[in-house]
MDTraj code that builds the backbone (N, CA, C; nanometers):
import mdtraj as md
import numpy as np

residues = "UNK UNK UNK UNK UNK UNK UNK UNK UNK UNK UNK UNK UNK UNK UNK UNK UNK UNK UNK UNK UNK UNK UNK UNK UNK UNK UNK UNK UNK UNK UNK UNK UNK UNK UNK UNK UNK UNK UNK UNK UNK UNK UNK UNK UNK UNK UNK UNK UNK UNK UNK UNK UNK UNK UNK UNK UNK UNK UNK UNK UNK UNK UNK UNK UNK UNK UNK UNK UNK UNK UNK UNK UNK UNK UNK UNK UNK UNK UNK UNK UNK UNK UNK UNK UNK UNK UNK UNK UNK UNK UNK UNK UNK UNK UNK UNK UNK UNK UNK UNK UNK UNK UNK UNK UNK UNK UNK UNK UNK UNK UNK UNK UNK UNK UNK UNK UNK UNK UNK UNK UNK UNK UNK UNK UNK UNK UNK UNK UNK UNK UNK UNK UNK UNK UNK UNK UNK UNK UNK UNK UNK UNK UNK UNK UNK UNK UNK UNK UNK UNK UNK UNK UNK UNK UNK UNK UNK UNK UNK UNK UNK UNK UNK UNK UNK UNK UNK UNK UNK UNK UNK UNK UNK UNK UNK UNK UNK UNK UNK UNK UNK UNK UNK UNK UNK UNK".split()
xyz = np.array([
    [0.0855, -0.1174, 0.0000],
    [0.0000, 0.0000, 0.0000],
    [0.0898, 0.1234, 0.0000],
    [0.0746, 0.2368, -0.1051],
    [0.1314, 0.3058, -0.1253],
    [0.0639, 0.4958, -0.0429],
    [0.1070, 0.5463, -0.0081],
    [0.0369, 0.6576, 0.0256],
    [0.0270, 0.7450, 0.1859],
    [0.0012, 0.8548, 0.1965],
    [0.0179, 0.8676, 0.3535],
    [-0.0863, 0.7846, 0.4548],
    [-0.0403, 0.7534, 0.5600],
    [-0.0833, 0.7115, 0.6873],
    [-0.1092, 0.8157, 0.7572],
    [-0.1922, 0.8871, 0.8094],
    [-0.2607, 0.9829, 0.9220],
    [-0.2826, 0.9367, 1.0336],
    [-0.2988, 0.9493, 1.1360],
    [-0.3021, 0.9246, 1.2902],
    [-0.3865, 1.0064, 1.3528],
    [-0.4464, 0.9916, 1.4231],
    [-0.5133, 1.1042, 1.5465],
    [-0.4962, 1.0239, 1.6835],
    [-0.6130, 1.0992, 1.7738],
    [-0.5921, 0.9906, 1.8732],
    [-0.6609, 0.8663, 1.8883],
    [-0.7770, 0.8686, 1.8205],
    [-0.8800, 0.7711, 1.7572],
    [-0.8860, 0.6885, 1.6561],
    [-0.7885, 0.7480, 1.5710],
    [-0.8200, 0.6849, 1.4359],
    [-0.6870, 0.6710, 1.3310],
    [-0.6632, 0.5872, 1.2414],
    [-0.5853, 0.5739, 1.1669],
    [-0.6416, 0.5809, 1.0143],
    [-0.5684, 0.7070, 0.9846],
    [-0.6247, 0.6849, 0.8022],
    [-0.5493, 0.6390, 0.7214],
    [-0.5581, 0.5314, 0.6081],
    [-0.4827, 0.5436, 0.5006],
    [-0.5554, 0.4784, 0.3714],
    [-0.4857, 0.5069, 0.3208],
    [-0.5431, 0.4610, 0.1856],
    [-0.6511, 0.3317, 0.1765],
    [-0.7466, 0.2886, 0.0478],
    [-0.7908, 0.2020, 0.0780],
    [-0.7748, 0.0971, 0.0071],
    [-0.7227, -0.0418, 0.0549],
    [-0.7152, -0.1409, -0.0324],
    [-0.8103, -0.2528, -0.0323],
    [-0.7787, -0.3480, -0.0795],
    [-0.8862, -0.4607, -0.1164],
    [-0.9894, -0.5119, -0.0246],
    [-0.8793, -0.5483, 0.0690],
    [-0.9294, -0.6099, 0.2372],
    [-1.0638, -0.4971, 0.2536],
    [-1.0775, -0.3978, 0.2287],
    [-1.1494, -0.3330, 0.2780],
    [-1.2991, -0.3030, 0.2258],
    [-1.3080, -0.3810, 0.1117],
    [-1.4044, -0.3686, -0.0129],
    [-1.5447, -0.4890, 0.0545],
    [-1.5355, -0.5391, 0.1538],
    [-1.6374, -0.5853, 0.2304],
    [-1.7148, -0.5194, 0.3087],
    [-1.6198, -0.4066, 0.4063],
    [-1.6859, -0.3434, 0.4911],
    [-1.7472, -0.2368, 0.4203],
    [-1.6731, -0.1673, 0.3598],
    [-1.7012, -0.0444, 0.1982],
    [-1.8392, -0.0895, 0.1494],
    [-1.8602, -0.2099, 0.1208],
    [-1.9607, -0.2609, 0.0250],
    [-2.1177, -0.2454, 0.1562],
    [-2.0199, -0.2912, 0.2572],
    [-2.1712, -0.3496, 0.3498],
    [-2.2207, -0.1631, 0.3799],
    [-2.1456, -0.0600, 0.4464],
    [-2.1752, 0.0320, 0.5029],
    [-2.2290, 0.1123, 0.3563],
    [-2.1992, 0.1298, 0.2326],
    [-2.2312, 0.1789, 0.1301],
    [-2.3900, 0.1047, 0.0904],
    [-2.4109, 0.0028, 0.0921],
    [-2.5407, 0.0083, 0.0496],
    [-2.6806, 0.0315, 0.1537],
    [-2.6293, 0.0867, 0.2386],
    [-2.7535, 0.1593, 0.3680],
    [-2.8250, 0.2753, 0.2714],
    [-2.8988, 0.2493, 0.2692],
    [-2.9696, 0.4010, 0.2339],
    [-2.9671, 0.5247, 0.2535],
    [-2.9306, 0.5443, 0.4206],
    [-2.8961, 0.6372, 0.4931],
    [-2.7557, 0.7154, 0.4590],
    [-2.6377, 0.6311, 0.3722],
    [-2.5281, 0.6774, 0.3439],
    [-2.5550, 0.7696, 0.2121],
    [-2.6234, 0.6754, 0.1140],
    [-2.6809, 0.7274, 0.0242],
    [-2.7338, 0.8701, -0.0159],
    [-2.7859, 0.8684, 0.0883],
    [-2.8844, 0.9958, 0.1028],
    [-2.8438, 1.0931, 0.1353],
    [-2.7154, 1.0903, 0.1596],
    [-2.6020, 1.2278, 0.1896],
    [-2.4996, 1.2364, 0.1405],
    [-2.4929, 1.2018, 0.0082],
    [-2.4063, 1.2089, -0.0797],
    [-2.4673, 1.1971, -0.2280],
    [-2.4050, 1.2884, -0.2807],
    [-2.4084, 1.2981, -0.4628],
    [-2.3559, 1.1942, -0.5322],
    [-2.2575, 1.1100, -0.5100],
    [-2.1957, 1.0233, -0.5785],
    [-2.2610, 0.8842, -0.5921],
    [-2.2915, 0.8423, -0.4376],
    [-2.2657, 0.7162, -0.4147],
    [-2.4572, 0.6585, -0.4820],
    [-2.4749, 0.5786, -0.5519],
    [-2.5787, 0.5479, -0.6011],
    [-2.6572, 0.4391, -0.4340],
    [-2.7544, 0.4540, -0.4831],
    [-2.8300, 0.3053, -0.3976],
    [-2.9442, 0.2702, -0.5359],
    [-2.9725, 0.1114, -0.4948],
    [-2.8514, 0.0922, -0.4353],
    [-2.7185, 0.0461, -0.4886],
    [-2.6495, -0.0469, -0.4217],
    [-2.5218, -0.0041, -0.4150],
    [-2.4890, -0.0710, -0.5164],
    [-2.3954, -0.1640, -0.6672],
    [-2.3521, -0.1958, -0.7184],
    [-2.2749, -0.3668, -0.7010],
    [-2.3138, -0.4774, -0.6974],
    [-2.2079, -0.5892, -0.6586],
    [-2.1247, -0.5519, -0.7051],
    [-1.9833, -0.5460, -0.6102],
    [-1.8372, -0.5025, -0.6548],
    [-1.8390, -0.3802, -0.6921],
    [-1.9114, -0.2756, -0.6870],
    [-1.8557, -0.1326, -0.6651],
    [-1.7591, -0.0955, -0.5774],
    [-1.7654, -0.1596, -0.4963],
    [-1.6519, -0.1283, -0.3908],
    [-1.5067, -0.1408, -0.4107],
    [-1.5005, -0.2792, -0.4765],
    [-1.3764, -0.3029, -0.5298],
    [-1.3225, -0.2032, -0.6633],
    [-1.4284, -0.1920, -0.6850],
    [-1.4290, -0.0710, -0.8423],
    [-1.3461, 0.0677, -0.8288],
    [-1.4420, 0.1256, -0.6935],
    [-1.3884, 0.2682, -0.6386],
    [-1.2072, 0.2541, -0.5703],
    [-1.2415, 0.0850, -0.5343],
    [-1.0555, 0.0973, -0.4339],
    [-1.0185, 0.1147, -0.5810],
    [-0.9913, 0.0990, -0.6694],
    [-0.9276, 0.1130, -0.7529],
    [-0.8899, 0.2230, -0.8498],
    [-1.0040, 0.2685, -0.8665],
    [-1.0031, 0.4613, -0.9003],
    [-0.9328, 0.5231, -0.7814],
    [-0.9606, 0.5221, -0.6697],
    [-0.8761, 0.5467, -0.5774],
    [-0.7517, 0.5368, -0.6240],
    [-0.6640, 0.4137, -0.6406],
    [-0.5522, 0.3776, -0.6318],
    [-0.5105, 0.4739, -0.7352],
    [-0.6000, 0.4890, -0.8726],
    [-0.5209, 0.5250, -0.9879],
    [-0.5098, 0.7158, -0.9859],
    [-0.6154, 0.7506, -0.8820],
    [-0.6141, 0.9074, -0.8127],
    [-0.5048, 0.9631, -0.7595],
    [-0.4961, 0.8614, -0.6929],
    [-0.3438, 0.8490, -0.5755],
    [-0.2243, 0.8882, -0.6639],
    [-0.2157, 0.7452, -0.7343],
    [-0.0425, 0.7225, -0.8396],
    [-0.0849, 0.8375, -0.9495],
    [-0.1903, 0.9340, -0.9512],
    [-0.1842, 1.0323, -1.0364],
    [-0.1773, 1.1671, -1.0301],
    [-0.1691, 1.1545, -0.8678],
    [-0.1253, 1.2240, -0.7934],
    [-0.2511, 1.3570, -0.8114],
    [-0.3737, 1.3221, -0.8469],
    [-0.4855, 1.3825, -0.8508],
    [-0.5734, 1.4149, -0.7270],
    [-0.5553, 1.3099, -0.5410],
    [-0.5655, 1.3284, -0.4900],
    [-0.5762, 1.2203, -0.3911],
    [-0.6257, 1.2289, -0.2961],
    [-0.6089, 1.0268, -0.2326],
    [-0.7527, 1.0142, -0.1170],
    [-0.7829, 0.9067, -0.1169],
    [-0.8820, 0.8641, -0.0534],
    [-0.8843, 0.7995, 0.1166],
    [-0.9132, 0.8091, 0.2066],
    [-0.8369, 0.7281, 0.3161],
    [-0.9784, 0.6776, 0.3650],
    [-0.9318, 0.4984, 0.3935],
    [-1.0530, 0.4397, 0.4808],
    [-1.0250, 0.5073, 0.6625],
    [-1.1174, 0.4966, 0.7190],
    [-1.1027, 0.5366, 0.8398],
    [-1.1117, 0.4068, 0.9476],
    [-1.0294, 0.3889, 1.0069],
    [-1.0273, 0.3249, 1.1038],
    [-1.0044, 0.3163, 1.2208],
    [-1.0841, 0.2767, 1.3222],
    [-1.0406, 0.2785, 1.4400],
    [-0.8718, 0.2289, 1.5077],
    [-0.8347, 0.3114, 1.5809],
    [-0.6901, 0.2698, 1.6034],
    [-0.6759, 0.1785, 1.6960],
    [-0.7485, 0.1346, 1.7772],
    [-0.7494, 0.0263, 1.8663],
    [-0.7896, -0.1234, 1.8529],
    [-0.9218, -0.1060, 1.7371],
    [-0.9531, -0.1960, 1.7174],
    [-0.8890, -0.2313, 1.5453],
    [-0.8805, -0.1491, 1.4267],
    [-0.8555, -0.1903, 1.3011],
    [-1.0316, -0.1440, 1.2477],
    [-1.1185, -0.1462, 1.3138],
    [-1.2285, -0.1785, 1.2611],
    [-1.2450, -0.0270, 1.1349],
    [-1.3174, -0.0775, 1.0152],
    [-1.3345, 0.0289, 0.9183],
    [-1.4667, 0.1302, 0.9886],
    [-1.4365, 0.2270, 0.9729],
    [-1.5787, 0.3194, 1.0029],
    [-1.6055, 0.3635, 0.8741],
    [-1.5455, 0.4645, 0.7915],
    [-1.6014, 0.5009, 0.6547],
    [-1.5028, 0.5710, 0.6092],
    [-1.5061, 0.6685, 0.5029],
    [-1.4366, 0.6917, 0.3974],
    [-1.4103, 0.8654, 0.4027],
    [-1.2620, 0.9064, 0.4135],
    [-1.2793, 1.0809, 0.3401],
    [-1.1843, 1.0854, 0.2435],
    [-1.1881, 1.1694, 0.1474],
    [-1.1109, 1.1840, 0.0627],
    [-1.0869, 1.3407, 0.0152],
    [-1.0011, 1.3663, -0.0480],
    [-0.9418, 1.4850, -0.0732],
    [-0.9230, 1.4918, -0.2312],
    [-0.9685, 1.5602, -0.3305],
    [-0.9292, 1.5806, -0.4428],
    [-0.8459, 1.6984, -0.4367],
    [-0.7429, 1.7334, -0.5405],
    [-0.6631, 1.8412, -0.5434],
    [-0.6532, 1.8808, -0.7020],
    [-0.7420, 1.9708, -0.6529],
    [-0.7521, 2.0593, -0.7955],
    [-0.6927, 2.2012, -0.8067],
    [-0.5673, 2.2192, -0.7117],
    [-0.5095, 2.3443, -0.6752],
    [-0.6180, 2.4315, -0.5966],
    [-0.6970, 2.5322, -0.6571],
    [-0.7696, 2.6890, -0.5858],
    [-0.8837, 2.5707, -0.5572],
    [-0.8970, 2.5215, -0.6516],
    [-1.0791, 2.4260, -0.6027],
    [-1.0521, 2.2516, -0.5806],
    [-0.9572, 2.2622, -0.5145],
    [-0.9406, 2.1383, -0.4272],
    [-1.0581, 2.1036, -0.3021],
    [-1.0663, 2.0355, -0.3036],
    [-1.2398, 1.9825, -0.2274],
    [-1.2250, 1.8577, -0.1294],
    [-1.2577, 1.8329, 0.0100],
    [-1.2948, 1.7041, 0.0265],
    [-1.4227, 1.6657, 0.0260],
    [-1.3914, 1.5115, 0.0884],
    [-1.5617, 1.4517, 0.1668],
    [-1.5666, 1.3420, 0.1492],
    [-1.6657, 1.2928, 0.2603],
    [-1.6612, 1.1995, 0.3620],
    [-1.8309, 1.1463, 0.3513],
    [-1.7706, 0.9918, 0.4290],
    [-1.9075, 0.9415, 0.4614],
    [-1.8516, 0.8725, 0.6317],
    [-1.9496, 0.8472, 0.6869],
    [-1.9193, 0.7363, 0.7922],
    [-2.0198, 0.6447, 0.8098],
    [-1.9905, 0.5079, 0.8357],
    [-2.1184, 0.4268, 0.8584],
    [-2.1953, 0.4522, 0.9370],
    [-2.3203, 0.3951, 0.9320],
    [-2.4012, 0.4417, 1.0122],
    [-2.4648, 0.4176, 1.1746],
    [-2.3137, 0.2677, 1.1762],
    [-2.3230, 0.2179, 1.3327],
    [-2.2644, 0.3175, 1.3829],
    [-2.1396, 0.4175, 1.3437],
    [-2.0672, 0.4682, 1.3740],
    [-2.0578, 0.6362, 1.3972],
    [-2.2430, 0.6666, 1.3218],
    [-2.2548, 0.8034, 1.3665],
    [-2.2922, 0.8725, 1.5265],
    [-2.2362, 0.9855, 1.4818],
    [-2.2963, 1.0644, 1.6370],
    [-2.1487, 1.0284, 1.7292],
    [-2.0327, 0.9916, 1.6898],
    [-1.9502, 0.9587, 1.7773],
    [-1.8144, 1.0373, 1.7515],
    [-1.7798, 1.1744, 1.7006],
    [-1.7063, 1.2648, 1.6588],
    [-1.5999, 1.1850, 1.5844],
    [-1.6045, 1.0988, 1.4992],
    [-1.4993, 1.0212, 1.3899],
    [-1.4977, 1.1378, 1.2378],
    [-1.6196, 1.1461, 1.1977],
    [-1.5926, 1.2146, 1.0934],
    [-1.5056, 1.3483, 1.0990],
    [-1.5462, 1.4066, 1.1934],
    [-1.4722, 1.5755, 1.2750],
    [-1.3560, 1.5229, 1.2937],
    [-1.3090, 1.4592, 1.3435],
    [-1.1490, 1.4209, 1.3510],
    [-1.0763, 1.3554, 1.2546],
    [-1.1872, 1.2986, 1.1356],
    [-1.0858, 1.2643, 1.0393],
    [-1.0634, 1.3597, 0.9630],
    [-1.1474, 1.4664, 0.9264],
    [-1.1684, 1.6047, 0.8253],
    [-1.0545, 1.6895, 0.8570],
    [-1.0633, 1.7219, 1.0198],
    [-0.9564, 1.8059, 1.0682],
    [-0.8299, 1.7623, 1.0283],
    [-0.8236, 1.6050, 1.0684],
    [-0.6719, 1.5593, 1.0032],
    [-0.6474, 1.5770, 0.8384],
    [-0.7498, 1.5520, 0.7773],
    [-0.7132, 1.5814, 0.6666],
    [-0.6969, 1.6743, 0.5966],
    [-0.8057, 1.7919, 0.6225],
    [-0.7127, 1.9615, 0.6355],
    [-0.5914, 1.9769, 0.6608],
    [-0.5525, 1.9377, 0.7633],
    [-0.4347, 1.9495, 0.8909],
    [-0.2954, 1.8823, 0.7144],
    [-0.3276, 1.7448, 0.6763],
    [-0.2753, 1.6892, 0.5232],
    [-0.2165, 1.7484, 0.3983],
    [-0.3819, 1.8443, 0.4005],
    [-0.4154, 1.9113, 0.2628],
    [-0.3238, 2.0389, 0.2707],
    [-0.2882, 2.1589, 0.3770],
    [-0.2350, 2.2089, 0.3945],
    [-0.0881, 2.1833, 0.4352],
    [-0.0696, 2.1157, 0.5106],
    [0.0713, 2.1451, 0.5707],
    [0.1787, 2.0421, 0.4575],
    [0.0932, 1.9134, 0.4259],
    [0.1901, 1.8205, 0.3313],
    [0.1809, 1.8379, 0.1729],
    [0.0378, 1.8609, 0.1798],
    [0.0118, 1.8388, 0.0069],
    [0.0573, 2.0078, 0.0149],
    [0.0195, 2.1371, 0.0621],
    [0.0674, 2.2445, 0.0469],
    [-0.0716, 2.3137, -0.0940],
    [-0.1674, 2.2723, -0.0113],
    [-0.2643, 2.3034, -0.1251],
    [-0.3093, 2.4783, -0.0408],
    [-0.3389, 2.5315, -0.1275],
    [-0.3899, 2.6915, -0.0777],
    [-0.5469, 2.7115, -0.0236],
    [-0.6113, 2.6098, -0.1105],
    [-0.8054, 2.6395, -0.0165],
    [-0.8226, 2.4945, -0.0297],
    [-0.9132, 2.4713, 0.0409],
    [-1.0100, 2.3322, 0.0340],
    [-1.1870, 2.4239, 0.0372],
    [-1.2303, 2.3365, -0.0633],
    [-1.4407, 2.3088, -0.0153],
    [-1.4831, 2.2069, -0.0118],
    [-1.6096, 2.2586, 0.0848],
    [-1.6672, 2.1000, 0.0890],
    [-1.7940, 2.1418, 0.0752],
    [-1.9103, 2.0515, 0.0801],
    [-2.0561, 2.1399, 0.0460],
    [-2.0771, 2.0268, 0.1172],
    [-2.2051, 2.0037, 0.1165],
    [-2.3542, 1.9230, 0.1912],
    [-2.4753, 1.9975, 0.1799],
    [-2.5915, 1.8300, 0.1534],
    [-2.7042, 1.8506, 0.0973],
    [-2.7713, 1.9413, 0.2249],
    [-2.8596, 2.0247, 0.2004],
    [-2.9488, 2.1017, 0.3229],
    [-2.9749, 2.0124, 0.4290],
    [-3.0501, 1.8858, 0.3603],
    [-3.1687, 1.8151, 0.4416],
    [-3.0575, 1.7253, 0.5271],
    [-2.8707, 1.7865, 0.5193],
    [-2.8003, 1.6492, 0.5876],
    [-2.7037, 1.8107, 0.7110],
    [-2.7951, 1.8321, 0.7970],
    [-2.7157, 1.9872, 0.8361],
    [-2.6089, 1.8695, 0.9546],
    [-2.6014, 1.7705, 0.9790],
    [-2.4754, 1.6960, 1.0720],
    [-2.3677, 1.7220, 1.0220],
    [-2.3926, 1.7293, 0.8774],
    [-2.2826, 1.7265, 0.8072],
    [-2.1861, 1.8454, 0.8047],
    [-2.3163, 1.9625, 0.7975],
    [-2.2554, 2.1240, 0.8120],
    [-2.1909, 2.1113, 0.9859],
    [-2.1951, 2.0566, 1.0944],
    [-2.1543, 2.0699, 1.1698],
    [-1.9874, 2.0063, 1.2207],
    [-1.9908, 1.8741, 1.1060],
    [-1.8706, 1.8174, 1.1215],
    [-1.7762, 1.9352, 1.0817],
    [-1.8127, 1.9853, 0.9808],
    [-1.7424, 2.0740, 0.8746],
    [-1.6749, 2.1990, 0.9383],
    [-1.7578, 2.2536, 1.0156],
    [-1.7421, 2.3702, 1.0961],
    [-1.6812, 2.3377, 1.2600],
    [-1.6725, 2.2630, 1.2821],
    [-1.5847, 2.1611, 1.3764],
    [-1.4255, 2.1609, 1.3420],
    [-1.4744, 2.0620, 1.2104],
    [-1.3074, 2.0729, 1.1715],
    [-1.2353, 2.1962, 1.1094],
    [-1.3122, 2.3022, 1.0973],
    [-1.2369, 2.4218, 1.0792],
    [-1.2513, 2.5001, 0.9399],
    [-1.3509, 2.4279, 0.8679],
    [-1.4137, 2.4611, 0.7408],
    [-1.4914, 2.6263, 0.7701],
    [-1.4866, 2.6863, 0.7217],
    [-1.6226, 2.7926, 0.7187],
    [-1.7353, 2.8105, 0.6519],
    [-1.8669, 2.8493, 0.6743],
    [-1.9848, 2.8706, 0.6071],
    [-1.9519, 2.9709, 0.5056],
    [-2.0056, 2.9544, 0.4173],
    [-1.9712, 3.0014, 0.2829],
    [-2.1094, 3.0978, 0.1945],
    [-2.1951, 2.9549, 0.2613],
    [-2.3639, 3.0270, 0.2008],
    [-2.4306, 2.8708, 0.1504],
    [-2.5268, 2.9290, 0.0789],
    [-2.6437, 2.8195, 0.0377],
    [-2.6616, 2.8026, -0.1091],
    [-2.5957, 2.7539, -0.1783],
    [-2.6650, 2.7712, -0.2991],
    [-2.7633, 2.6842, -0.3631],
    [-2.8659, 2.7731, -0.3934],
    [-3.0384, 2.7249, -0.4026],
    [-3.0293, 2.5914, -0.5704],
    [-3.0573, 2.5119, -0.5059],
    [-3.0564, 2.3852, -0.6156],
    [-2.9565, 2.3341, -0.6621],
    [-2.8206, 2.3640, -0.5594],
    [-2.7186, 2.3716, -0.6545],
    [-2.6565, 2.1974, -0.6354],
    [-2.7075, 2.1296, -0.6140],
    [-2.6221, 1.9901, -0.6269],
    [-2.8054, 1.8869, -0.6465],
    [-2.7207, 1.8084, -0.7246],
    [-2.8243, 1.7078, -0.7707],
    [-2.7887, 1.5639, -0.6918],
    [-2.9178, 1.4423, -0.7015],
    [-2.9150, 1.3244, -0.6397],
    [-3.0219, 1.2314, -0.7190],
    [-2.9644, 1.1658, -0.8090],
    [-3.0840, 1.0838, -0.8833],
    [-3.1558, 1.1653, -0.9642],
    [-3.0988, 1.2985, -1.0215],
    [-3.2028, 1.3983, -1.1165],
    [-3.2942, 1.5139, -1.0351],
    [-3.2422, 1.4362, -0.8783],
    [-3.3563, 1.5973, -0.8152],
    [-3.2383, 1.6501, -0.7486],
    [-3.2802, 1.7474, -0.7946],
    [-3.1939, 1.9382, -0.7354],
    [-3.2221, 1.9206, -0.5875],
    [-3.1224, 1.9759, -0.5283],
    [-3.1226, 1.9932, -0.3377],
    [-3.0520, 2.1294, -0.3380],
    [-3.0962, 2.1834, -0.2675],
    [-3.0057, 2.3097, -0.1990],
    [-2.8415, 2.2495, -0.1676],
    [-2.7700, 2.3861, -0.2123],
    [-2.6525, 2.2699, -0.1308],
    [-2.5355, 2.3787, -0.0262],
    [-2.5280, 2.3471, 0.0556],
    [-2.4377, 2.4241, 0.1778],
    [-2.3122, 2.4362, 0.1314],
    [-2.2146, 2.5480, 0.1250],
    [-2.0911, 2.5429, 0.0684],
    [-2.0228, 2.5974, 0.2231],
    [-1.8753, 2.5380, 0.2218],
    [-1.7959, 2.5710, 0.2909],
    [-1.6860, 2.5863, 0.2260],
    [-1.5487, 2.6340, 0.2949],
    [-1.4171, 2.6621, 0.2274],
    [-1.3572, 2.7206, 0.3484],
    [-1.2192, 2.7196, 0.3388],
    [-1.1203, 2.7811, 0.3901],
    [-0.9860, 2.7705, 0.3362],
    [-0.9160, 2.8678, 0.3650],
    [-0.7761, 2.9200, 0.2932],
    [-0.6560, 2.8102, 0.3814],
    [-0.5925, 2.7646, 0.3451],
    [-0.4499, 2.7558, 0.4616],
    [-0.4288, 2.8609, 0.5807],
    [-0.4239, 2.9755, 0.5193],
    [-0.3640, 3.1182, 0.6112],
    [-0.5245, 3.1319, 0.6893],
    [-0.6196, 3.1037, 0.6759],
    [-0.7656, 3.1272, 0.7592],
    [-0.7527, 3.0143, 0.8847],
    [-0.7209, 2.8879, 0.8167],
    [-0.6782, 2.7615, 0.9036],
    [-0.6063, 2.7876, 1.0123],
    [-0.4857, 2.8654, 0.9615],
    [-0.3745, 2.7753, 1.0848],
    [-0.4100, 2.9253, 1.1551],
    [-0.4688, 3.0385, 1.1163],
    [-0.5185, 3.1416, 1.2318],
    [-0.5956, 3.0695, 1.3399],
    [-0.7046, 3.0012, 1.2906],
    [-0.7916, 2.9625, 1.3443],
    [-0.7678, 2.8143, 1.4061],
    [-0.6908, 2.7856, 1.3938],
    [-0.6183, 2.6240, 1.4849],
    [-0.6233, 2.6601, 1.6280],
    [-0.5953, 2.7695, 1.6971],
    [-0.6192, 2.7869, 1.8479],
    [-0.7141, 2.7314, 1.9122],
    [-0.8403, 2.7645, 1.8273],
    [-0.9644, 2.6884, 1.8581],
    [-1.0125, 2.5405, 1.8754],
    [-0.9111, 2.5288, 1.7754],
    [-0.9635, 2.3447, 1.7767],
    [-0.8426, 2.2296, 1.8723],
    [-0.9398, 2.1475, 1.9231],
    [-0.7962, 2.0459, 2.0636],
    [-0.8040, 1.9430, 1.9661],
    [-0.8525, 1.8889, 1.8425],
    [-0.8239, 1.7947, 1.8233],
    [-0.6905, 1.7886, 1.6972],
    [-0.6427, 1.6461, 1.7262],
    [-0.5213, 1.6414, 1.6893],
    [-0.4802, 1.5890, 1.5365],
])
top = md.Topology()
chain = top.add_chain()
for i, resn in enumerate(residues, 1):
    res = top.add_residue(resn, chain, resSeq=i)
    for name in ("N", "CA", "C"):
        top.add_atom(name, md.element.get_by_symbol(name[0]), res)
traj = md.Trajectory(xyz[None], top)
């Protein structure tokens, strides 16, 4: 496995490989994951999972951007997925977490770490992230890990052909590491 390893005090990120295309597969076809994200279809695809480790991989070695499964550091166990594209000024992440695993501050600590990534290693200048209206947990992870509210734009992301409002966030590097005082997590 090629790619960075992240750490917090909870969690270990890194890339995602094969082994992992079971748990990927099982937590991806919930509905509930579905439903807060633009990408991920429901339902879910036999072997999509294995499909995406692999776009992944070829993101990575293309140095287009990298994906990390999330895992618990004590146990190994997978919780869910963030990833980072790097498109220079409109470099973007985002995340899912399973849904045994919500409500338990994993996503907020993997985002922060991966800001914490996007800036200090990759040396990228902004990150955004958006979320659907009807998913506002999501606006809270976001603003946790150090993202800022940005605004609303009215219809602006689609899901199966229907328009949703969609929440934009962003922040600069130089807005970040001002604003790092605020945040204890690591």
């Amino acid at each position: 496995m090629n790619g960075p390893i992240l750490k917090t005090n909870r969690l270990i990120l890194r890339p995602p490989v094969p082994e992992d295309e079971t748990a990927i597969q099982h937590h991806v076809s919930d509905r509930r994951i579905a439903e807060t994200t633009a990408l991920i279809p429901h339902p879910y695809p036999a072997g999509g999972a294995l499909e995406w480790i692999r776009r992944s991989e070829v993101t990575l070695r293309e140095g287009r951007g990298v994906d990390f499964s999330i895992l618990l550091r004590d146990s190994g166990e997978f919780v869910g997925v963030v990833g980072l594209i790097d498109r220079g000024e409109e470099s973007s992440l985002g995340y899912w977490i399973g849904v045994p695993h919500w409500g338990r501050g994993y996503a907020t600590e993997a985002v922060h770490r991966v800001i914490r990534h996007a800036f200090n290693a990759r040396r990228l200048p902004a990150l955004h992230a958006y979320h659907f209206a009807h998913n506002p947990a999501s606006g809270r992870v976001m603003q946790k890990a150090g993202l800022l509210y940005q605004g609303v734009e009215p219809l602006g992301a689609s899901r199966n052909g229907i328009r949703h409002d969609r929440v934009c966030y962003g922040v600069t590097a130089a807005q970040w590491r001002d604003n790092l005082k605020t945040f204890s997590l690591v």
